[in-house]
C-alpha positions as CSV (number, residue, x, y, z in Angstrom):
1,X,-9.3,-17.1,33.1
2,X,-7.1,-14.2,33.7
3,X,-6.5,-11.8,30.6
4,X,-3.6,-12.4,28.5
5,X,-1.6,-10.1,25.9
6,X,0.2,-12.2,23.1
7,X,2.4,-9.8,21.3
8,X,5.7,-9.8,19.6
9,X,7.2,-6.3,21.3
10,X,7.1,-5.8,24.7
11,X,6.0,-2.1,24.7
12,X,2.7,-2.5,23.6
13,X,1.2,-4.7,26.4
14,X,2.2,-2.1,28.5
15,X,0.0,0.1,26.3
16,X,-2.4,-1.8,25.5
17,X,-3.2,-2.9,29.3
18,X,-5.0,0.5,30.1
19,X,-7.6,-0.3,27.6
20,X,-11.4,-1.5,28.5
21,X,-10.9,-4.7,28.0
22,X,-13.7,-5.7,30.2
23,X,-15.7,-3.5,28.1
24,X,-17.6,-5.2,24.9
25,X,-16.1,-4.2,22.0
26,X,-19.2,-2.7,20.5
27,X,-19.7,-0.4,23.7
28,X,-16.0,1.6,24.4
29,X,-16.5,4.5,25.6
30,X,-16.0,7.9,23.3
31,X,-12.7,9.0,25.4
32,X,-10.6,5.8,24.0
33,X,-12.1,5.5,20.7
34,X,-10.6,7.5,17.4
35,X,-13.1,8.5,14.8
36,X,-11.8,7.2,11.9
37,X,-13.8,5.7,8.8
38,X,-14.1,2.0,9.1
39,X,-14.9,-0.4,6.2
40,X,-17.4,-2.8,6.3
41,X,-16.5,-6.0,8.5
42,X,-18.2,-9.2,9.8
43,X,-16.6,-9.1,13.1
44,X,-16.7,-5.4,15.6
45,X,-14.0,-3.1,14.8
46,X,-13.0,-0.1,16.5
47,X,-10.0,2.2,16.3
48,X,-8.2,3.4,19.4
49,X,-5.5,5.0,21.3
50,X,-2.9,3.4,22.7
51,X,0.2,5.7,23.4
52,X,0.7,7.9,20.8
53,X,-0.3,5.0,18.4
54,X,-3.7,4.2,17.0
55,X,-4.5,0.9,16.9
56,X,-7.4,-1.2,15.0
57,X,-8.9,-3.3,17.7
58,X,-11.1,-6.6,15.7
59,X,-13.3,-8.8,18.0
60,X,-13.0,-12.6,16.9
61,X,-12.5,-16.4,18.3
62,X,-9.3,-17.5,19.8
63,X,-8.2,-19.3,17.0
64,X,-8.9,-17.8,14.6
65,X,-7.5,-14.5,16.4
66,X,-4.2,-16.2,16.4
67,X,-4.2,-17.8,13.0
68,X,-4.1,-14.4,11.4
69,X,-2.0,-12.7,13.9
70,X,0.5,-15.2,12.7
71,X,-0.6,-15.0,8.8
72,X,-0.2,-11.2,9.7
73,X,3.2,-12.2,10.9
74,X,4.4,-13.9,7.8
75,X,3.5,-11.1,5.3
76,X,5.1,-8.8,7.2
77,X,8.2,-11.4,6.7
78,X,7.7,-11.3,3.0
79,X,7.4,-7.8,2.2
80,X,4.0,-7.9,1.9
81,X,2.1,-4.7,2.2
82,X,0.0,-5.5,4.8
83,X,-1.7,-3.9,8.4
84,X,1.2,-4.6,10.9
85,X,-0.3,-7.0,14.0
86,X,0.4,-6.0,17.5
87,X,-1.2,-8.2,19.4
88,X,-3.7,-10.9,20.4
89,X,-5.7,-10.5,23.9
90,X,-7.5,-13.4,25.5
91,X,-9.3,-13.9,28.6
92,X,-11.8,-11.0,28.5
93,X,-14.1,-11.3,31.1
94,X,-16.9,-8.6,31.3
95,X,-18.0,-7.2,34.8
96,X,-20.3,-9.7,35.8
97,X,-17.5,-12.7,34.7
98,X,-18.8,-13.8,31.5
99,X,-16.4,-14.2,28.8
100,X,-16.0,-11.8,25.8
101,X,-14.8,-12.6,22.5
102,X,-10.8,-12.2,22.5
103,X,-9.3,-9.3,20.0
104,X,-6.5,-9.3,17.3
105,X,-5.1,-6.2,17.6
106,X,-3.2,-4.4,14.6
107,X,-1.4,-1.0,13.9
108,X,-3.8,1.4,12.5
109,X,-1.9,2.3,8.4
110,X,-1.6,6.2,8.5
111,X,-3.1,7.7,5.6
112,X,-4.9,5.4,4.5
113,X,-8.2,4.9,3.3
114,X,-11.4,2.4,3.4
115,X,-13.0,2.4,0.2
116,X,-16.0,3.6,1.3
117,X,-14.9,6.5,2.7
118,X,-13.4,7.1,-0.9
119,X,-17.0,7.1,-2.2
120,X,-18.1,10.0,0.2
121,X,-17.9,11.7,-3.3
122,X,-18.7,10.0,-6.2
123,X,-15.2,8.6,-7.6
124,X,-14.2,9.5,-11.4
125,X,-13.7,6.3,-13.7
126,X,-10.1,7.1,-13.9
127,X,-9.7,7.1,-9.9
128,X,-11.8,4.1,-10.5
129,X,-9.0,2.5,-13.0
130,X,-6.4,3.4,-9.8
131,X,-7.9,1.7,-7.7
132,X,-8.1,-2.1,-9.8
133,X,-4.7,-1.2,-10.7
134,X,-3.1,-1.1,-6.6
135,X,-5.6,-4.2,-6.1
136,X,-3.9,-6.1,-9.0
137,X,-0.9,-5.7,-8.2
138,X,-1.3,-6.6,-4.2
139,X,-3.0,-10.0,-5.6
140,X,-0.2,-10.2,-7.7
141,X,2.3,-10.2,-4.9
142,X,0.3,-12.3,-2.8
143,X,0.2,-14.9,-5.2
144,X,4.2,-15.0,-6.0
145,X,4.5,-15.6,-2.7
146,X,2.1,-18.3,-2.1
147,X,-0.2,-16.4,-0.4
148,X,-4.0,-17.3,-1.0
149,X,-6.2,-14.5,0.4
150,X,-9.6,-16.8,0.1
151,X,-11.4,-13.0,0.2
152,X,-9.9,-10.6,-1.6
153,X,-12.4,-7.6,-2.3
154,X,-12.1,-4.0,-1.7
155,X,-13.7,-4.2,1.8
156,X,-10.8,-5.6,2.9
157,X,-8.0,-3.5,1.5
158,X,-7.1,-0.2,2.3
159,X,-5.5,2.5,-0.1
160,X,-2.7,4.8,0.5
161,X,-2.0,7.7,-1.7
162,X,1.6,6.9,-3.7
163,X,2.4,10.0,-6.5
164,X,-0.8,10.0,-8.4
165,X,-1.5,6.1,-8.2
166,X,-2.3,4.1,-5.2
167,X,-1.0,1.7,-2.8
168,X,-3.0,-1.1,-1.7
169,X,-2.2,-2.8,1.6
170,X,-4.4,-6.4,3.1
171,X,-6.2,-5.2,6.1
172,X,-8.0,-8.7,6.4
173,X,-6.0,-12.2,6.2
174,X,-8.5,-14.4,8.4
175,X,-9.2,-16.5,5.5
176,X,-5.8,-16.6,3.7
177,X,-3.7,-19.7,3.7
178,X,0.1,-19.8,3.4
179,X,2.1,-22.4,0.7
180,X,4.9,-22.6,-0.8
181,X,3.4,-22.3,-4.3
182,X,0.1,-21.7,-5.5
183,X,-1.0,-23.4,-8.3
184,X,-3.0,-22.1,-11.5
185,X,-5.9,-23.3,-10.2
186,X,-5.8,-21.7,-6.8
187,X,-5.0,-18.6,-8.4
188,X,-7.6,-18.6,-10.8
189,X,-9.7,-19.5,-7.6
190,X,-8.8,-16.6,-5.7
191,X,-9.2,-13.6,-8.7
192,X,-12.9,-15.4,-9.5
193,X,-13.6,-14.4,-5.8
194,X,-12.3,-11.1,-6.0
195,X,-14.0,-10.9,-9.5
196,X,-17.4,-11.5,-7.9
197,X,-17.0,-9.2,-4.6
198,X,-15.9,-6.7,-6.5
199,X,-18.6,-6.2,-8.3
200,X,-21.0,-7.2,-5.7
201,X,-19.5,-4.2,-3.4
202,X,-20.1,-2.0,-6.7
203,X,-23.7,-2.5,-7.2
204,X,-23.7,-1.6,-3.6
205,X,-22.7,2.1,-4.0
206,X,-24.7,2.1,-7.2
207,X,-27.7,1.5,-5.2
208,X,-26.7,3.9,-2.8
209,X,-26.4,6.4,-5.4
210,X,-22.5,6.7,-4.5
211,X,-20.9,5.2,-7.7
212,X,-20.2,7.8,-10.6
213,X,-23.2,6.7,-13.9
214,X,-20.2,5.8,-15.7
215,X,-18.9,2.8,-13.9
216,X,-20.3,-1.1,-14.9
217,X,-20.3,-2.7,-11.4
218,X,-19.7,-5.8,-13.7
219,X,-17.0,-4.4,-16.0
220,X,-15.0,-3.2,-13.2
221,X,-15.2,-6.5,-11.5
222,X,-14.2,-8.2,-14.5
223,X,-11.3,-5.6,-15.0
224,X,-9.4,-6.4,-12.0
225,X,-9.0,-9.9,-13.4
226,X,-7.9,-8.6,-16.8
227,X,-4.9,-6.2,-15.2
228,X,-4.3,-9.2,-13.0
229,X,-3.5,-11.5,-16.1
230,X,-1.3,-9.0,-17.4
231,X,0.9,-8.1,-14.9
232,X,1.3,-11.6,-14.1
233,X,1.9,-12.8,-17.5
234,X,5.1,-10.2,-17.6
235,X,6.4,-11.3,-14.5
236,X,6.4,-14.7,-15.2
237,X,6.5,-15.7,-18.6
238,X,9.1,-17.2,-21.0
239,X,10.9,-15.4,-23.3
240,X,13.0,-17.0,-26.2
241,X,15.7,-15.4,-27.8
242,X,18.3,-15.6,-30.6
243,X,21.5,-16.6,-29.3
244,X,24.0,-13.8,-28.3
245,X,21.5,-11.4,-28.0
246,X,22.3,-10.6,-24.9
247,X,20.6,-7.5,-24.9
248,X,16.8,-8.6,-24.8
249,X,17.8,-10.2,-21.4
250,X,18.8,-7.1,-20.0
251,X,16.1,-5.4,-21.4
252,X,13.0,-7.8,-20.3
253,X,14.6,-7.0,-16.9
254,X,14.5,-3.1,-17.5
255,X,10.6,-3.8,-18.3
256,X,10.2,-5.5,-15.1
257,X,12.4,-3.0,-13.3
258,X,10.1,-0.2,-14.9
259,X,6.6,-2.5,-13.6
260,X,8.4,-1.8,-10.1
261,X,10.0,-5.6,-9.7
262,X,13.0,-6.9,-9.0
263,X,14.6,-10.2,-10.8
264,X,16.0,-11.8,-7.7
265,X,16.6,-15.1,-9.7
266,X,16.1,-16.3,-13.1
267,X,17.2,-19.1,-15.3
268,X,18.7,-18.8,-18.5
269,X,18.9,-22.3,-21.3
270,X,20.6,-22.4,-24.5
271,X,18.6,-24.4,-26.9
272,X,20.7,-28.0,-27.8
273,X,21.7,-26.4,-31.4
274,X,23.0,-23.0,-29.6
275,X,20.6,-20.8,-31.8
276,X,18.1,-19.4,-28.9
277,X,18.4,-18.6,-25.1
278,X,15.6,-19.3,-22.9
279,X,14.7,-16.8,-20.1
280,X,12.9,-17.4,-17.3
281,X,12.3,-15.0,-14.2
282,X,12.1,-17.6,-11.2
283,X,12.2,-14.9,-8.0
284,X,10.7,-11.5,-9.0
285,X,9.9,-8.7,-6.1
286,X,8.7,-6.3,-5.8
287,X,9.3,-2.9,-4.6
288,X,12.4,-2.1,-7.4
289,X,12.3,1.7,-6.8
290,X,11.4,1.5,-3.1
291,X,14.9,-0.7,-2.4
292,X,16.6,1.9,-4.7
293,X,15.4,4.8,-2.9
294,X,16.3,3.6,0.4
295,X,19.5,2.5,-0.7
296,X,20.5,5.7,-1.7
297,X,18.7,8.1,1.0
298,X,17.3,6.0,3.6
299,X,14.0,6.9,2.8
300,X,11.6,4.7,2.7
301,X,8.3,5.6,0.7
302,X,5.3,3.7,-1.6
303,X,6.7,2.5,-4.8
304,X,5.6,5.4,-7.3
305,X,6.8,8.1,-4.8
306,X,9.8,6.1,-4.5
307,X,9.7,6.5,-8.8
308,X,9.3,10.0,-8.9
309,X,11.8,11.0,-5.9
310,X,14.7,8.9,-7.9
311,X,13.7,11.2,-10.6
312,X,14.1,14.2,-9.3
313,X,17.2,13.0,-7.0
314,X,18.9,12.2,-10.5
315,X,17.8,15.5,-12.2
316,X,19.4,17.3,-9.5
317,X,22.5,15.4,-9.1
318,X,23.6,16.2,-12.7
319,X,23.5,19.9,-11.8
320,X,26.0,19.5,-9.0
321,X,29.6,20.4,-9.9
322,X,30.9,16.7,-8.4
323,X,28.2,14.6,-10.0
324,X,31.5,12.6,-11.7
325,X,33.2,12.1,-8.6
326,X,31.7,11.8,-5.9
327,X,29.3,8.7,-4.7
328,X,25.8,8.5,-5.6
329,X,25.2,8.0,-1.8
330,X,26.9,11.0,-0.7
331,X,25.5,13.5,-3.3
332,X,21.8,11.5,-2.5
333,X,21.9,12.6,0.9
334,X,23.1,16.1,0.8
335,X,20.2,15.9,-1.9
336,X,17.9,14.7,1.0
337,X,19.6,18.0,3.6
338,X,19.2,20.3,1.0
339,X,16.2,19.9,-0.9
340,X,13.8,17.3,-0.1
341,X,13.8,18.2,3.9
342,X,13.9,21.9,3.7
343,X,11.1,21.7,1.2
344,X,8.7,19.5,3.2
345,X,9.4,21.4,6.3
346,X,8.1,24.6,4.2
347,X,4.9,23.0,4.1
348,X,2.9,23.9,7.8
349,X,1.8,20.7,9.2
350,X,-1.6,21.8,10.2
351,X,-2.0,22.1,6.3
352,X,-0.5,18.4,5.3
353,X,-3.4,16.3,6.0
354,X,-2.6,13.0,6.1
355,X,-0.4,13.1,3.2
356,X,3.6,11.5,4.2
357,X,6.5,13.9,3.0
358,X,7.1,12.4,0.0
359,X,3.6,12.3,-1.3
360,X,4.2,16.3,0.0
361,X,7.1,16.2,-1.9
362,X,5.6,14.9,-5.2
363,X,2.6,17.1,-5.1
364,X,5.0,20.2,-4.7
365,X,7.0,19.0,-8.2
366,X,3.6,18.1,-10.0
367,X,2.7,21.6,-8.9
368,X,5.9,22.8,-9.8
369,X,5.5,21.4,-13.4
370,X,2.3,23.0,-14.1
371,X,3.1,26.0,-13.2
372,X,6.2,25.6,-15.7
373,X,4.3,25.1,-18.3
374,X,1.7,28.0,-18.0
375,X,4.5,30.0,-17.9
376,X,6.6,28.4,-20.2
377,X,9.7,28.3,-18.2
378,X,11.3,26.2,-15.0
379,X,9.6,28.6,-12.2
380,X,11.9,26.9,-9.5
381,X,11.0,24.4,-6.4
382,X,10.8,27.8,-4.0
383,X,8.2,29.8,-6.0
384,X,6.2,26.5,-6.3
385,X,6.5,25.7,-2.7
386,X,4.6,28.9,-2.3
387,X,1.9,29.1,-4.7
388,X,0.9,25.5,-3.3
389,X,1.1,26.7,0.1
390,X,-0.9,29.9,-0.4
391,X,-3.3,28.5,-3.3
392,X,-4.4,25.3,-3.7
393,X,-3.8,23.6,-0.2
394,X,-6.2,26.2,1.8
395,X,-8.8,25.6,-0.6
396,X,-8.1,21.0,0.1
397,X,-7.8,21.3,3.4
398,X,-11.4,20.2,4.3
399,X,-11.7,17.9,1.5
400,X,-8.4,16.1,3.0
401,X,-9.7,16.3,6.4
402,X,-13.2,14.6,5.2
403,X,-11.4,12.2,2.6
404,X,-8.7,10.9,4.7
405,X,-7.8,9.9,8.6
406,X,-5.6,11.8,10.2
């Protein structure tokens, strides 16, 4: 059988055909392989090179290779945060002619993190709390969208820094299952799961002597389905109101605007005696401030850097002379020529990490506010661009480097 390369855009079998693929998995050699940490998986998974792209390469059977390239495919149609898949290669033969396992092949999420590697140091509570938090809300998602993950657990999610929070993304869909709607029960299915890995993948590090004496493996795992409930309970619930009061409308939709979520549809009843309204939220999405942002600047960041950007891009917009006459796009992007550019590009790149510019960006104005406050004034963007440079990233560097791929 002679190798084949299913894949979606054409310049990545041209890339990916200069890898061993006659090679097992387990045995690439050194010179294609990337060290980056690697969760724990059932199947072989290595990171390579292909181009100037690193790419997660996952041994598996044919079908169910394809299933989840396909699954893969869908989220990345929704909006889903999700690993993006590249490719699916079959017909591996090894040197001697006997088959290998084909391999789903998927773009490798800069700056992200296992979370294993984020136990190379024992984890505070509060970081802890983070984490359930970005898993919540990617369960969330999945689950407006019909989207059954059948595993969720932290083992296969990976974190990306986003302005003090997190941002989870699904880095495993082989036993997820597309609908159109999930109902409670499949739902309450799939947090029981994630309930019980959770805190099965706790007690792990606690054995291991990684997990901070603080942390209940079991309260945790029972936390995630707590923050689940909520969140999901505000995005989808009822709300009755007086008639004419037009205003608690608007504002359940601020709410949800503030949680990060959009109301694409809702459905509003009057009551048969006209003296309450009925509001329902029917389409909610998410990624409120991230639209926003890109609307405005065209860039396109993790939801709480998207937050804290619009912040400052409004705080700075009211100081310009024009701010009442020209359009919010055009004083956006001279905000993006003027401020947020120059001030990433201060930052040498050898000193970044793997942090994106607007996490660089918001750790610059976080600095910028403490240093404010110990001095009791507005020190300015420049002066904090420099302490940060000359104080406190020399002294991450290495814990960056060790934390985080590169």
């Amino acid at each position: 059988m002679a190798l084949q390369i299913s894949a979606t855009n054409p310049e990545h079998p041209a890339l990916l055909l200069a890898l061993p693929w006659q090679v097992p998995l387990e045995e690439w050699p050194e010179e294609y392989l990337v060290p980056l940490p690697r969760g724990i998986s059932r199947h072989v998974v290595r990171y390579a090179r292909a181009g100037d792209e690193v790419i997660a390469v996952k041994e598996l059977a044919e079908r169910p290779a394809l299933r989840e390239y396909e699954l893969l495919r869908d989220l990345d149609r929704l909006g889903i945060p999700a690993v993006d898949p590249l490719a699916v290669v079959t017909g591996r033969v090894d040197a001697a002619g006997e088959p290998l396992e084909p391999v789903l092949v998927t773009r490798h999420l800069g700056g992200s993190m296992p979370y294993r590697s984020m136990f190379e140091t024992t984890m505070r509570p509060a970081t802890m709390h983070r984490l359930m938090d970005a898993l919540a809300v990617l369960l969330v998602r999945l689950h407006l969208t019909g989207f059954a993950w059948g595993d969720c657990s932290l083992s296969n999610t990976l974190f990306r820094r986003d302005a003090g929070a997190f941002a989870a993304y699904l880095v495993d869909a082989e036993t997820g299952d597309l609908h159109p709607r999930l109902s409670d029960g499949q739902r309450d299915y799939d947090l029981d799961l994630a309930r019980v890995n959770i805190s099965g993948e706790l007690l792990d590090l606690e054995a291991s002597g990684a997990l901070h004496p603080s942390v209940d493996p079991i309260e945790f795992g029972q936390e995630i389905c707590a923050r689940y409930h909520r969140l999901w309970r505000e995005l989808t619930r009822t709300s009755v109101y007086p008639a004419g009061k037009y205003h608690y409308i608007e504002r359940r939709i601020r709410r949800l605007n503030d949680l990060g979520f959009d109301v694409a549809e809702m459905q509003i009843e009057s009551s048969s005696n006209g003296d309450t309204v009925t509001f329902v939220p029917k389409v909610v999405d998410a990624g409120h401030h991230q639209r926003q942002l890109l609307r405005l600047t065209g860039l396109d960041t993790e939801e709480n850097q998207a937050r804290r950007l619009l912040s400052d891009l409004e705080s700075w917009m009211a100081t310009q002379e024009d701010s009442t006459e020209a359009r919010p796009e055009v004083l956006a992007h001279r905000w993006v020529r003027q401020v947020f550019r120059p001030t990433v590009r201060a930052v040498p790149v050898e000193l970044r990490g793997a942090m994106d510019p607007a996490e660089i960006y918001h750790q610059l104005l976080e600095h910028r506010w403490y240093l404010s406050e110990r001095a009791q004034h507005d020190i300015g963007l420049d002066t904090a661009v420099k302490d940060y440079i000359d104080n406190i990233l020399p002294r991450a560097r290495e814990t960056l480097e060790s934390a985080e791929p590169e």
